[in-house]
N, C-alpha and C positions, 0 to 999 in steps of 0.2 A: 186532559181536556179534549184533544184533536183529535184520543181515539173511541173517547165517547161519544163528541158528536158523529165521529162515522159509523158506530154501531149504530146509534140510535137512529140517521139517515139511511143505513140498511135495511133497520129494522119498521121503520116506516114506509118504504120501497115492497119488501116482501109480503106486508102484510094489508097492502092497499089490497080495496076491490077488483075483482075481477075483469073490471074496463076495462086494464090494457091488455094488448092484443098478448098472444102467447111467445112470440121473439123480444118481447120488452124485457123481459127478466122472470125472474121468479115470482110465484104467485104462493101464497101460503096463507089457507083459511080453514078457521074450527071455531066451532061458537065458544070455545074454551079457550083462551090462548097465553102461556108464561114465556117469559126471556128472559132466560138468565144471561145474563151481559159478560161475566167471565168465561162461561164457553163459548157465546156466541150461537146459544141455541134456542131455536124454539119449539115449544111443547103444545101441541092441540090436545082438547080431547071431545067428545060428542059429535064425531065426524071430521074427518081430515081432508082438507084437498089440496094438494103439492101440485105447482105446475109449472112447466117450462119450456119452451120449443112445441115438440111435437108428444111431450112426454106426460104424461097425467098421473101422480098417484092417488087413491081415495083409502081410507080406513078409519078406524072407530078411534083411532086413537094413535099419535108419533110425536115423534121429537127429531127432529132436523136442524141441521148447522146449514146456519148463512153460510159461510164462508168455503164448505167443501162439498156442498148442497148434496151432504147425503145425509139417512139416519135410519132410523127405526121406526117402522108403524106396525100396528097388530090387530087385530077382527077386522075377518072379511076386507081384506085386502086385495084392491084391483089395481093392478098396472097397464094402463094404455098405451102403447108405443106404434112405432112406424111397421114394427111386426105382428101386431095386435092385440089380442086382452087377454091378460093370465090373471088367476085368482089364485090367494093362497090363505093362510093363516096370518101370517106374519112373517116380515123380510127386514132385509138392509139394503136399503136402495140408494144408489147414486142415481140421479136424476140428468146430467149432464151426458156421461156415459149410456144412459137405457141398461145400466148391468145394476144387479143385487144377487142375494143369495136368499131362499123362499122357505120355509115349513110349508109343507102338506100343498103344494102347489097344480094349478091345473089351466092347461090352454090349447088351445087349437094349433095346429101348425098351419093350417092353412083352413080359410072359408067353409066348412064342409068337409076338410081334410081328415089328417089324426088326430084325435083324441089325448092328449097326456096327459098324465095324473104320475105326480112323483109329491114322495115322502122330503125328501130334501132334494133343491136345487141351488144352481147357480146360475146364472147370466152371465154369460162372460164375455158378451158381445151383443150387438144388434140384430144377428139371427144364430148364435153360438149357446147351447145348450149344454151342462156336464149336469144329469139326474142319479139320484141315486133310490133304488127300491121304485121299479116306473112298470108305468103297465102301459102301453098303446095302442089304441085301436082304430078303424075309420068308421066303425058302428055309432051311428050318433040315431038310437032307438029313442023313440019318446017319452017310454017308460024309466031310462034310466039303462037299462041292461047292456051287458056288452056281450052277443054270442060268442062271440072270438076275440082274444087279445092275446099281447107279445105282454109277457114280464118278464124283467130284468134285473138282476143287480144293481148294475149300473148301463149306463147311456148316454154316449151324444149324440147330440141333433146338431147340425146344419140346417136351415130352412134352406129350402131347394136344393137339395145335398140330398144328403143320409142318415139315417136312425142306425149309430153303430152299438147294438146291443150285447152286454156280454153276460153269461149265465144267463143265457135268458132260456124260458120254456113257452112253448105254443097252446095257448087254452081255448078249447072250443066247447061253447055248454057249458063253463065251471069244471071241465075235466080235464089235466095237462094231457096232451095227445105227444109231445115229443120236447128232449130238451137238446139243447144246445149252446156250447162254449159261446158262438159267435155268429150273431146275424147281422147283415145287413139291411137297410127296410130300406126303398127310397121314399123322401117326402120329397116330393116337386109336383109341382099343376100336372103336369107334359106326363103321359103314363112312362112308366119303366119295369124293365122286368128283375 
């Protein structure tokens, strides 16, 4: 009975409107919304908005646990954080932490900075990046096009660090121009050579 009613005070709490501020707790709205009471989870679907602190998720559809405030959301997925907005397919997000793991992901490193686009990712920090299959570039053309970019295998980032690339090849015009075991790229405001 005592832990019924704290589910259901959980789940009252998480699912209220949007008025309280974003340090009050968790926020979790979709004009669809299940709770199953034995895992402690809840399911959106026709739009999802997870929120908490400084951290925002949106998608077409998730399923999140009260209690370890992370889970799964999928189409057109946006992640807002203290490091900025990344888009992807679908992820597993911890929401406390700012970390998940993304299909088909894509986000700026900085304002105007690089470009990235990876097939698989993970978050493993609040500006810690480990990509896998990543193309990066600072071409942000209108049309979409990127005359030059880095693909790699695999990749981390650091924000205001380094883009440590490996396998990677150098594409200018859609043509590899040179490959290489291992590059370093820096991402920071401050130029570097």
């Amino acid at each position: 009975p005592q832990v019924k009613k704290e589910q259901e005070a959980t789940l009252k709490k998480s699912l209220s409107p949007s008025k309280t501020k974003a340090a009050e707790g968790l926020d979790f709205q979709a004009p669809s919304i299940e709770f199953n009471r034995d895992t402690n989870e809840v399911t959106g679907r026709g739009g999802v908005l997870i929120a908490e602190g400084g951290v925002q998720v949106q998608a077409d559809e998730g399923t999140f646990n009260l209690k370890t405030k992370e889970g799964d959301v999928s189409g057109d997925v946006l992640m807002t954080t203290s490091a900025g907005v990344l888009s992807a397919t679908s992820g597993h997000v911890n929401v406390p932490s700012e970390t998940g793991t993304f299909k088909n992901l894509e986000f700026d490193v900085e304002e105007g900075g690089f470009n990235i686009n990876s097939d698989e990712a993970r978050k493993i920090s609040e500006f810690e990046f480990e990509l896998e299959d990543t193309s990066l570039t600072s071409c942000h053309c209108p049309d979409g096009t990127k005359p030059w970019e880095i693909k790699a295998g695999s990749c981390n980032i650091t924000q205001e660090g380094y883009a440590h690339a490996y396998n990677s090849a150098m594409w200018f015009e859609g043509m590899p121009l040179f490959f290489s075991p291992y590059l370093a790229v820096p991402v920071k405001r401050e130029r570097a050579s």
